[in-house]
VOVEXVO-505042 format. One record per residue (C-alpha): residue number from 1; x, z, y. Coordinates in steps of 0.02 Angstrom, whole numbers, plus 50000, padded with zeros to 5 digits. Each point is the difference from the previous one (the first is absolute). Example, Ala and Ser with C-alpha at 12.3 -4.5 7.8 and 13.67 -1.06 7.14 Angstrom:
num: 1&X: 50615&Z: 50390&Y: 49775
num: 2&X: 50069&Z: 49967&Y: 50172
END
This chain:
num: 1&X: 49438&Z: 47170&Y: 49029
num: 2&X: 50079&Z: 49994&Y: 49832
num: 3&X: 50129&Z: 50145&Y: 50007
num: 4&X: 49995&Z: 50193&Y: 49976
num: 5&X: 50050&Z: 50129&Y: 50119
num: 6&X: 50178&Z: 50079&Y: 49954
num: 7&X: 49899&Z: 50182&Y: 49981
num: 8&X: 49893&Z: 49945&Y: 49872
num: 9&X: 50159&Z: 49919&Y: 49907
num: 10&X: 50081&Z: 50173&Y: 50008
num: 11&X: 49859&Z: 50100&Y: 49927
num: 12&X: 50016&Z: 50001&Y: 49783
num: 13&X: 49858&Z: 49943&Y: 49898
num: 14&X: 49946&Z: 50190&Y: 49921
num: 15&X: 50018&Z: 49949&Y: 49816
num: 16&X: 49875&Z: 50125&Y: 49925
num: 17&X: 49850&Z: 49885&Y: 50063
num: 18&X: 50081&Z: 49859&Y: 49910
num: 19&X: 50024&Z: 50097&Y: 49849
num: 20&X: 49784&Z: 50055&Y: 50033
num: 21&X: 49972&Z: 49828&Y: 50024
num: 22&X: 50095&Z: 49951&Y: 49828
num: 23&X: 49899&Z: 50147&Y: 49912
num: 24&X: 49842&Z: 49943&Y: 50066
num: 25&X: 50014&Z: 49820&Y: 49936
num: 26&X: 50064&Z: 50074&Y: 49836
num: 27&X: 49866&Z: 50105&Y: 49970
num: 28&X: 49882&Z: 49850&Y: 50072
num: 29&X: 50052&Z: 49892&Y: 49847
num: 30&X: 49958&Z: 50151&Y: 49856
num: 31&X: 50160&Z: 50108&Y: 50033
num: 32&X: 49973&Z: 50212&Y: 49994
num: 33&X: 50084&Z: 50057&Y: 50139
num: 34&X: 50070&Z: 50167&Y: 50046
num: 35&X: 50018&Z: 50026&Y: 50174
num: 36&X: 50169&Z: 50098&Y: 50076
num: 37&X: 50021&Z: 49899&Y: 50145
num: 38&X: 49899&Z: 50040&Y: 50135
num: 39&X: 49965&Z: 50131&Y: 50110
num: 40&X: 49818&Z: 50029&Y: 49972
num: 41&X: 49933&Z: 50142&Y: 49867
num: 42&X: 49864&Z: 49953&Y: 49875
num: 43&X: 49909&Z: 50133&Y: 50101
num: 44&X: 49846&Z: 49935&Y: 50123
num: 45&X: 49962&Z: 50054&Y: 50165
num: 46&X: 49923&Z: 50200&Y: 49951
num: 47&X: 49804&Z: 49968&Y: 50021
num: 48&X: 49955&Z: 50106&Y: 50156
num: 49&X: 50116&Z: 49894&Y: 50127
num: 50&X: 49906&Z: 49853&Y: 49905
num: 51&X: 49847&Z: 50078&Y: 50053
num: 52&X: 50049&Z: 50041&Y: 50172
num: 53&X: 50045&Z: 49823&Y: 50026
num: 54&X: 49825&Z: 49928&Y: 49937
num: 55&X: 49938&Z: 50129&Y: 50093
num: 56&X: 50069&Z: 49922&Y: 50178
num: 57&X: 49972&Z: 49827&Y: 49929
num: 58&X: 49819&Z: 50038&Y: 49979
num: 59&X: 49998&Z: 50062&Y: 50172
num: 60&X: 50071&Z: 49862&Y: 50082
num: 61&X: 50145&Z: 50069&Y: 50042
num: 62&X: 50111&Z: 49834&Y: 49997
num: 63&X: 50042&Z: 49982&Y: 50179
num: 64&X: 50180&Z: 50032&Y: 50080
num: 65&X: 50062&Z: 50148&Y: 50011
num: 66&X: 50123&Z: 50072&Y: 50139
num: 67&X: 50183&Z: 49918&Y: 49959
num: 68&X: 50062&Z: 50167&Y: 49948
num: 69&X: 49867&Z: 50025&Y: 49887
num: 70&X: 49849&Z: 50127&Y: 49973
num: 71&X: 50009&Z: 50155&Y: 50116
num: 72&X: 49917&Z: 50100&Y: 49854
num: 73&X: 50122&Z: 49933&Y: 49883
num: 74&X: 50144&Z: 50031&Y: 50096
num: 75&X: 49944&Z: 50176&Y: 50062
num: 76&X: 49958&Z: 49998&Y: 49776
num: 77&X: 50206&Z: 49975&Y: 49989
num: 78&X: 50053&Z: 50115&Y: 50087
num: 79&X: 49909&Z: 50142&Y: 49953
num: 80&X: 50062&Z: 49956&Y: 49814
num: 81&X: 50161&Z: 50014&Y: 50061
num: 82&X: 49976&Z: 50180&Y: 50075
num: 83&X: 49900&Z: 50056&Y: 49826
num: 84&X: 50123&Z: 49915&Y: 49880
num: 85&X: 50166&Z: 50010&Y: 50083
num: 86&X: 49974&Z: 50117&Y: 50133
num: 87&X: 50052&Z: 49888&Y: 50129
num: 88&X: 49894&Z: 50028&Y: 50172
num: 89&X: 49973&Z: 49784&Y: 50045
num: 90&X: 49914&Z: 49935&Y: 50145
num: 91&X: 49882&Z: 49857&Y: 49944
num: 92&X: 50048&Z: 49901&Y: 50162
num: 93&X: 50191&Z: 49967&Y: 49878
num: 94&X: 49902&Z: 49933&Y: 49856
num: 95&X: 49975&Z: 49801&Y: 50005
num: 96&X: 49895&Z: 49909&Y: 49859
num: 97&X: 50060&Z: 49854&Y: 49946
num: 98&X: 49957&Z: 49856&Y: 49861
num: 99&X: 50113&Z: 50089&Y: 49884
num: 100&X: 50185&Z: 50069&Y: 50008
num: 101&X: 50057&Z: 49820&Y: 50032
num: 102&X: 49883&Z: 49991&Y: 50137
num: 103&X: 50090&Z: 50178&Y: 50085
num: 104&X: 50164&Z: 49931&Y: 49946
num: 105&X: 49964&Z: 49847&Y: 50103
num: 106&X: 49967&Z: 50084&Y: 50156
num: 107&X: 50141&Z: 50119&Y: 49974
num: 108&X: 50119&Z: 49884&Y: 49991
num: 109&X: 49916&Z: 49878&Y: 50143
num: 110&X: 50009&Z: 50151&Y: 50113
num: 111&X: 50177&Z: 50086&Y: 49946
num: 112&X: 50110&Z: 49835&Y: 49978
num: 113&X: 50066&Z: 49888&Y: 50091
num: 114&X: 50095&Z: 49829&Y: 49931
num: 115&X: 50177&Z: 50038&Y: 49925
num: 116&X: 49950&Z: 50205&Y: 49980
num: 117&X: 50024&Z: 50061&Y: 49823
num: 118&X: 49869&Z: 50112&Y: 49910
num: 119&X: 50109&Z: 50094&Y: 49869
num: 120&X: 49932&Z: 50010&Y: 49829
num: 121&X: 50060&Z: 50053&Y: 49812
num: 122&X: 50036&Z: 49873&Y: 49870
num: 123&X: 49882&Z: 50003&Y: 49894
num: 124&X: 49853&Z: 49991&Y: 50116
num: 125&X: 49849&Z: 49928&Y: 50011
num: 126&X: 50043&Z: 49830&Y: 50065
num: 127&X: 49846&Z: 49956&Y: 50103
num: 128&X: 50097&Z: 50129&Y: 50112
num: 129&X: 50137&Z: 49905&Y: 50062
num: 130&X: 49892&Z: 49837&Y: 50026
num: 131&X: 49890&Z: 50081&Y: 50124
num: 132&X: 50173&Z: 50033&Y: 50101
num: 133&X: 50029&Z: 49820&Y: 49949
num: 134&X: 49834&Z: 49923&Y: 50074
num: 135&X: 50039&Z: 50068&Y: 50155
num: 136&X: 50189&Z: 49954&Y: 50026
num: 137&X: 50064&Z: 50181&Y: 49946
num: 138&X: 50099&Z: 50018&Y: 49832
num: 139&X: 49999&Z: 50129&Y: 49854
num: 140&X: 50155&Z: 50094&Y: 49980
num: 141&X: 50026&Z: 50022&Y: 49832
num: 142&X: 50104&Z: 50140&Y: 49949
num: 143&X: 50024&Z: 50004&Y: 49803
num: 144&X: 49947&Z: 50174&Y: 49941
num: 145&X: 50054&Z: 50056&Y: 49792
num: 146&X: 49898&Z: 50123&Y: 49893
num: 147&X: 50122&Z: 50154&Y: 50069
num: 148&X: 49905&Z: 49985&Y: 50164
num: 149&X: 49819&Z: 49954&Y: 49914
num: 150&X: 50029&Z: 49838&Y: 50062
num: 151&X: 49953&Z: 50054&Y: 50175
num: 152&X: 50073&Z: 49996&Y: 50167
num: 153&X: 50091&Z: 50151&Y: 50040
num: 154&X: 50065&Z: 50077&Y: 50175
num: 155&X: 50170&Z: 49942&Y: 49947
num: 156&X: 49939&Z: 49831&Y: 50006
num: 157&X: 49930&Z: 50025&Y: 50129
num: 158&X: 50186&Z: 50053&Y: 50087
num: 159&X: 50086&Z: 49882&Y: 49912
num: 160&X: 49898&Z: 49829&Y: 50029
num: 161&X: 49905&Z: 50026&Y: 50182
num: 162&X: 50059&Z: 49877&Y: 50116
num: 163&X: 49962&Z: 49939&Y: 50162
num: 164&X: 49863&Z: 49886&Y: 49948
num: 165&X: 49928&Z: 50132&Y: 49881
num: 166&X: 49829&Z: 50061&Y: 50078
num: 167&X: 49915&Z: 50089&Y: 49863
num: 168&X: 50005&Z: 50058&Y: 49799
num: 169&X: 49859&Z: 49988&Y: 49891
num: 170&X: 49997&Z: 50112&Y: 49841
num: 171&X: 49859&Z: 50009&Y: 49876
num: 172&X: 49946&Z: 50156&Y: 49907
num: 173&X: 49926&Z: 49962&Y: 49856
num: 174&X: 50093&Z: 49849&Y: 50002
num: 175&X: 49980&Z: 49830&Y: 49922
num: 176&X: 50071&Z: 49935&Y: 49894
num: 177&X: 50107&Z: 50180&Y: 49951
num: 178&X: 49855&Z: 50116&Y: 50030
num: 179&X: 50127&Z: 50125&Y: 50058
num: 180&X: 49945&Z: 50117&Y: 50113
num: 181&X: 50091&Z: 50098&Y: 50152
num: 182&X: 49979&Z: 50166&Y: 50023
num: 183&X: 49960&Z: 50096&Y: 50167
num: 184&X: 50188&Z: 50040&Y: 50018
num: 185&X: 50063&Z: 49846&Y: 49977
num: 186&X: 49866&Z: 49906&Y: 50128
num: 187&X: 50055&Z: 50114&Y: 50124
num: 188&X: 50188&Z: 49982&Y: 49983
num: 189&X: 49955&Z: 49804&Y: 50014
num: 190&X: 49902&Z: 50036&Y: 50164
num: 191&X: 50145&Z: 50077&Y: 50071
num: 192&X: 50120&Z: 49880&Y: 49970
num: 193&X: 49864&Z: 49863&Y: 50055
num: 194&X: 49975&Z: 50076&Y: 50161
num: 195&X: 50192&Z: 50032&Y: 50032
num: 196&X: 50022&Z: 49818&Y: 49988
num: 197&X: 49854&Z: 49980&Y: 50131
num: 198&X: 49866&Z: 49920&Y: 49882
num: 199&X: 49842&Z: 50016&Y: 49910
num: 200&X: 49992&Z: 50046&Y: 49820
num: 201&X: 49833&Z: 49912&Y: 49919
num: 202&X: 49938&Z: 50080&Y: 49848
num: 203&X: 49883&Z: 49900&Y: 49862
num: 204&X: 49880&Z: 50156&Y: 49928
num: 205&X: 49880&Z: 49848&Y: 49904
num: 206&X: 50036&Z: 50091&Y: 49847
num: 207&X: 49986&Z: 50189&Y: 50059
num: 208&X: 49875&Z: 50092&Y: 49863
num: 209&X: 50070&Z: 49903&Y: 49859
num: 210&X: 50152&Z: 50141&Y: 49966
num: 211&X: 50029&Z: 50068&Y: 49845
num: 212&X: 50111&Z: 50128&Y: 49906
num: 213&X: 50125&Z: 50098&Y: 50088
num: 214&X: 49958&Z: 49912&Y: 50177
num: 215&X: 49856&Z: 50111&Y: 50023
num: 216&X: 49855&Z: 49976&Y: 50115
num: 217&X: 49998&Z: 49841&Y: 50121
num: 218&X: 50118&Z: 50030&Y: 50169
num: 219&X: 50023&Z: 49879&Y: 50159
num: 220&X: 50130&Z: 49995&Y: 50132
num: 221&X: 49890&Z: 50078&Y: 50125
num: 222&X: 50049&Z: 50176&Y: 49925
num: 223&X: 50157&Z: 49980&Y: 50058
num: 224&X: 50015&Z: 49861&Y: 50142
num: 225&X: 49825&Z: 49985&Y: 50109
num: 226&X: 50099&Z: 49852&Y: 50079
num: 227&X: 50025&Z: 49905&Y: 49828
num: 228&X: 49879&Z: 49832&Y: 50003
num: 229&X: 49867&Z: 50015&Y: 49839
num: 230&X: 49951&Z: 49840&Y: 49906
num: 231&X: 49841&Z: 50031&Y: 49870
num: 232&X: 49866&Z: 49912&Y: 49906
num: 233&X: 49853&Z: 50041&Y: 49919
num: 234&X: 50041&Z: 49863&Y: 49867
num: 235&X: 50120&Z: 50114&Y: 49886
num: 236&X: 49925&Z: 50198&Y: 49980
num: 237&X: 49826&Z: 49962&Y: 50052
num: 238&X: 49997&Z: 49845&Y: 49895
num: 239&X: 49932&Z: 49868&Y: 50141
num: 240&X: 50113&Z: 49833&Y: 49985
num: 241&X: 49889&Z: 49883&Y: 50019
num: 242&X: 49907&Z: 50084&Y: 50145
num: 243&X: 50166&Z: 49981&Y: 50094
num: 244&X: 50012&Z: 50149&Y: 50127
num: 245&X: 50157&Z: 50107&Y: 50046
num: 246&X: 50058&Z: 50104&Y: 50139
num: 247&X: 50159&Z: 50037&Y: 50094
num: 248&X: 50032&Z: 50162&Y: 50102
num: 249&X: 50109&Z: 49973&Y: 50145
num: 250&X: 50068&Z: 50095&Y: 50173
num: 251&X: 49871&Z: 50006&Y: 50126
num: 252&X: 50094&Z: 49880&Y: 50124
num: 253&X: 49978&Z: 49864&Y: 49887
num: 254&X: 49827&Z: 50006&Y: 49957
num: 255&X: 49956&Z: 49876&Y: 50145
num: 256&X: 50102&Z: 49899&Y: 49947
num: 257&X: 49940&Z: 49986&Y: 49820
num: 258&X: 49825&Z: 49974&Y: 50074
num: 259&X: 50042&Z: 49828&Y: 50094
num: 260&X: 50090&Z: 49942&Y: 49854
num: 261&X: 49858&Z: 50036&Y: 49883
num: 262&X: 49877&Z: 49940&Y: 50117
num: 263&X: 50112&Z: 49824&Y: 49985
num: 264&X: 50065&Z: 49993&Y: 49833
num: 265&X: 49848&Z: 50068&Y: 49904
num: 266&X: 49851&Z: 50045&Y: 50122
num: 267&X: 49942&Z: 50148&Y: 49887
num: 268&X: 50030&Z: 50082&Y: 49819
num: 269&X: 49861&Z: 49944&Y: 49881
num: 270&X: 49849&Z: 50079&Y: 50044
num: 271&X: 49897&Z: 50034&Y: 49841
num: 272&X: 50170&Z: 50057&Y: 49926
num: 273&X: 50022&Z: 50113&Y: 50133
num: 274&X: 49821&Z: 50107&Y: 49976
num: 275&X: 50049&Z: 49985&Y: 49829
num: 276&X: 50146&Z: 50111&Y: 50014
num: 277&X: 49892&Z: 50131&Y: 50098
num: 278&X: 49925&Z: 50026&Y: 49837
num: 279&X: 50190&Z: 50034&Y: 49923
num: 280&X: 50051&Z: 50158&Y: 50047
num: 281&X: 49869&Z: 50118&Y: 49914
num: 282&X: 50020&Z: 50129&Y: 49863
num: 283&X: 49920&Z: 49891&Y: 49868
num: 284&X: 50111&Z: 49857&Y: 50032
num: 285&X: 50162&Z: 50113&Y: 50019
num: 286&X: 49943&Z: 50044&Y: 49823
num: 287&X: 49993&Z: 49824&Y: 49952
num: 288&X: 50159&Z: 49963&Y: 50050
num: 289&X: 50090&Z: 50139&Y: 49941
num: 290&X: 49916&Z: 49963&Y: 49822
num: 291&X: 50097&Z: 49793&Y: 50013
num: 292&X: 50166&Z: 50097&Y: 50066
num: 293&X: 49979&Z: 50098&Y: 49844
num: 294&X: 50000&Z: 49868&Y: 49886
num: 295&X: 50134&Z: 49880&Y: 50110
num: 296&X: 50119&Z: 50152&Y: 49957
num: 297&X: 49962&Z: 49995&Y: 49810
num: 298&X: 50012&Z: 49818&Y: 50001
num: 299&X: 50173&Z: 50030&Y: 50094
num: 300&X: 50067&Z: 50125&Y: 49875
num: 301&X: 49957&Z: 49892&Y: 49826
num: 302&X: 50104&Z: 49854&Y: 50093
num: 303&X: 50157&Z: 50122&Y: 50054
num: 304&X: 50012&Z: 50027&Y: 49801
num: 305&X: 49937&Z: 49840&Y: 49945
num: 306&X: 50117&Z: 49881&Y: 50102
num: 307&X: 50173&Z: 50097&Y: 49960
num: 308&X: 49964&Z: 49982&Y: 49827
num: 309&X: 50005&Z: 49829&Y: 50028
num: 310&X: 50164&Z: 49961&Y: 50076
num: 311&X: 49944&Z: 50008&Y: 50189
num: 312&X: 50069&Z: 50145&Y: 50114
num: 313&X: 49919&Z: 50101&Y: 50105
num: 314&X: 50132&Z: 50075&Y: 50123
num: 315&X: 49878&Z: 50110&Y: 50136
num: 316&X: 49846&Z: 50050&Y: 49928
num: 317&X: 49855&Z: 49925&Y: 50102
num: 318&X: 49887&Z: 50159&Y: 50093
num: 319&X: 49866&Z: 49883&Y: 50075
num: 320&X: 49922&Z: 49836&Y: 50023
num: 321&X: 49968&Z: 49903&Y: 49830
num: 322&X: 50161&Z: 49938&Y: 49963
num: 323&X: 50150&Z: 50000&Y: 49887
num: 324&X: 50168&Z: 49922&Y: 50054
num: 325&X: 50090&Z: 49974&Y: 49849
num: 326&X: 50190&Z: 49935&Y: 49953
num: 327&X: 49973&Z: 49852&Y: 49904
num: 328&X: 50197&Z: 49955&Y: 50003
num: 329&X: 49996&Z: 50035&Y: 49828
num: 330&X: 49892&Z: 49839&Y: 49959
num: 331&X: 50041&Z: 49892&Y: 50167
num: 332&X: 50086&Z: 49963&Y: 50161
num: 333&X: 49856&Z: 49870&Y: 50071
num: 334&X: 49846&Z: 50118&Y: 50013
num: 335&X: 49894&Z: 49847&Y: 50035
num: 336&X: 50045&Z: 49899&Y: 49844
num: 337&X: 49970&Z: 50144&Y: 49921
num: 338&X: 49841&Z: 50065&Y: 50057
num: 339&X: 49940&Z: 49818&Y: 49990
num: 340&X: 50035&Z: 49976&Y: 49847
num: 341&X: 49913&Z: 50187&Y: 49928
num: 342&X: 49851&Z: 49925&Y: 50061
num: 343&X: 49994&Z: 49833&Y: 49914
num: 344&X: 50060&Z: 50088&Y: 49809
num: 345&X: 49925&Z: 50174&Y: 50019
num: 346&X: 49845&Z: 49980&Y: 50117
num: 347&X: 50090&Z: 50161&Y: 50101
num: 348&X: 50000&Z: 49976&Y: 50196
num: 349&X: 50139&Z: 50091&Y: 50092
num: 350&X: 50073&Z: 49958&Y: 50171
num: 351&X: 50201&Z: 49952&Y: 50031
num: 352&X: 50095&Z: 50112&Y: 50109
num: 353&X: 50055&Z: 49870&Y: 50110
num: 354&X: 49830&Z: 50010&Y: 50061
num: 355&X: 50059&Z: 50165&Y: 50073
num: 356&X: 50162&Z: 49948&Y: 50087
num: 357&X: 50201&Z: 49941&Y: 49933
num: 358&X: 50057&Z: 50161&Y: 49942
num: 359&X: 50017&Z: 49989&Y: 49826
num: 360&X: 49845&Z: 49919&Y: 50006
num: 361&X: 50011&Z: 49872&Y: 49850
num: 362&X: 50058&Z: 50133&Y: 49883
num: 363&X: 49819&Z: 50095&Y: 50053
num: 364&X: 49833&Z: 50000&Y: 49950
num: 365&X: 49828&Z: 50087&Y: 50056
num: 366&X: 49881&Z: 50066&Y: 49877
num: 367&X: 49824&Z: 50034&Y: 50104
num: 368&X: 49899&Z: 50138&Y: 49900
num: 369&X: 49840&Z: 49922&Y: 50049
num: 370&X: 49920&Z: 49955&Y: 49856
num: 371&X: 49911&Z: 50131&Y: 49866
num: 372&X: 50112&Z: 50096&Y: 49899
num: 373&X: 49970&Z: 49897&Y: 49810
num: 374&X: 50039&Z: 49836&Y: 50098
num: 375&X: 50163&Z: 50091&Y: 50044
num: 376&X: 50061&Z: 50053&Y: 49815
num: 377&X: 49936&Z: 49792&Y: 49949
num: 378&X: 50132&Z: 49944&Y: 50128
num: 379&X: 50127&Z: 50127&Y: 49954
num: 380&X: 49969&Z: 49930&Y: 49831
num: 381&X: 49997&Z: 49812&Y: 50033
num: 382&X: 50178&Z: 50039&Y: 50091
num: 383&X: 50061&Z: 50091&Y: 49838
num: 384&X: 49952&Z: 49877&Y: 49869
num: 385&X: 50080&Z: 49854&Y: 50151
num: 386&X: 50162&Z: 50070&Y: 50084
num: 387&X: 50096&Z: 50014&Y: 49807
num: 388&X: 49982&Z: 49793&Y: 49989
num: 389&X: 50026&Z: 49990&Y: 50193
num: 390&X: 50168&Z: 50090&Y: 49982
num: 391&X: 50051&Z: 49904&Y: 49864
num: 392&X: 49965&Z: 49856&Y: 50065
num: 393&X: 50081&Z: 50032&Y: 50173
num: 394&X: 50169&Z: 50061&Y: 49903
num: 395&X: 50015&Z: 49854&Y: 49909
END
């Protein structure tokens, strides 16, 4: 069998991990490196969820756990949502998974059907839309400016739901924008979700990482106990590699999610998931609110140093670790000229049209995840680089 399936054909190769891939080679043959591209912070996992992991490794704890995950953990989840957010959970709604992809995968395995639509903002993440993809649905894209945060709004929602349209999926934090909507606005999108007769998915990975005016971390379960809830521990509590998340769902669909998981996946990672028991004490909330400390410093050098280069910053980002910055000024083919950074300056940023089509080769993401002297030596690189580049590209 020599050909592909059409699905696979369909779904975009995500550019940043080529760009990764170029840096990594670069810096392989002698080359210093600054790293913007990905979505990891220089940060490791904080030590006591280390040690609550080698803790259950020691104790041979390595056998399968339930498909939904941890009862502890799970019962752990919920009662973090009642403390932080004051939202009263049952711990039967919260499903582990291997990560946010892994809850994403169900989601959409259980919600879609082939030729349904899962509405989504352009920009987005785009590993989004190819879930719907991989199983016969489609991402609706509906192209969303700076003067709505470049999110989906319950106009959108009006204007674009169709017959085919079975949910929308907004993030908050979001990536690549890290915009952020507020309790208000969530709700005004629930309404309009359910009037239509769907589901409105919300991606929290990022909730804890807010900044500035945004205030204190929110989700959608304020304000619409109905609303699906996609989350990770990779982002706030710092766990990538360990590859857990968790989705919060309506009760009628929990049974679901447990045959699926017991197919698709068997089980969430155990030693990952007594790792995270260990995540949700006072000395690690400490830990982590000393890294969101110095993500937001990191954010606000870049809001000043990046305008005084020529990029522009139309929304001001209020979580995640991003910047998602107007580089019309220097380029209309964002992967040219993020490529092309790389090999003269060393600098590794991502190309909007990672993100989506709108506007997306006149884009660029800056990640903040590197210390905050490696930041001012890229800003630098790119000032001593983009006079010759512009130069150059006029004549």
């Amino acid at each position: 069998m020599s050909s592909t399936s059409q699905r696979s054909r369909e779904i975009r190769p995500f550019q940043v991990m080529a760009i990764l891939a170029e840096a990594q080679a670069l810096q392989a043959a002698g080359k210093d490196i600054i790293h913007m591209e990905v979505g990891e912070p220089d940060f490791s996992t904080p030590e006591p969820i280390m040690e609550a992991g080698v803790a259950a490794l020691q104790a041979g704890r390595t056998g399968y756990t339930p498909a939904l995950g941890l009862p502890e953990l799970r019962e752990k989840i919920a009662q973090y949502y009642d403390t932080r957010f004051g939202v009263a959970l049952s711990p039967e709604r919260v499903v582990l998974t291997p990560g946010a992809s892994g809850a994403l995968l169900l989601l959409t395995a259980a919600r879609l059907n082939p030729g349904d639509n899962l509405m989504l903002a352009d920009p987005g993440y785009p590993c989004n839309r190819h879930f719907a993809r991989v199983f016969e649905a489609h991402g609706q894209l509906i192209p969303a400016g700076p003067e709505q945060k470049y999110q989906l709004t319950a106009q959108d929602v009006n204007d674009h739901w169709h017959a085919k349209t079975r949910a929308a999926l907004v993030a908050t934090p979001a990536n690549p924008t890290g915009t952020v909507l507020s309790l208000p606005e969530l709700a005004e999108l629930s309404d309009a979700v359910t009037q239509q007769g769907g589901e409105l998915w919300v991606d929290e990975i990022y909730q804890g990482l807010n900044y500035g005016s945004s205030g204190s971390a929110e989700t959608v379960l304020s304000v619409a106990d109905d609303a699906v809830v996609l989350n990770s521990f990779s982002k706030f509590f710092g766990m990538t590699g360990w590859r857990l998340g968790w989705t919060i769902v309506p009760d009628d669909l929990v049974p679901t999610m447990d045959t699926l998981a017991q197919n698709l996946f068997l089980a969430p990672p155990t030693p990952a998931q007594y790792a995270a028991l260990g995540a949700f004490t006072p000395e690690v909330m400490a830990i982590l609110e000393e890294r969101r400390q110095i993500l937001e410093r990191r954010r606000d050098y870049l809001l000043t140093a990046l305008p005084e280069l020529g990029f522009k910053i139309h929304v001001v980002p209020e979580g995640a670790f991003y910047v998602y910055a107007d580089a019309s000024q220097f380029t209309q083919d964002s992967l040219a000229f993020c490529s092309r950074v790389l090999r003269e300056t060393g600098v590794a940023i991502t190309p909007g049209i990672d993100f989506g089509d709108h506007r997306a080769r006149e884009h660029v993401r800056f990640a903040f995840t590197t210390e905050l002297s490696r930041l001012k030596e890229a800003m630098a690189r790119l000032a001593d680089w983009l006079p010759a580049y512009c130069r150059e590209e006029a004549e």
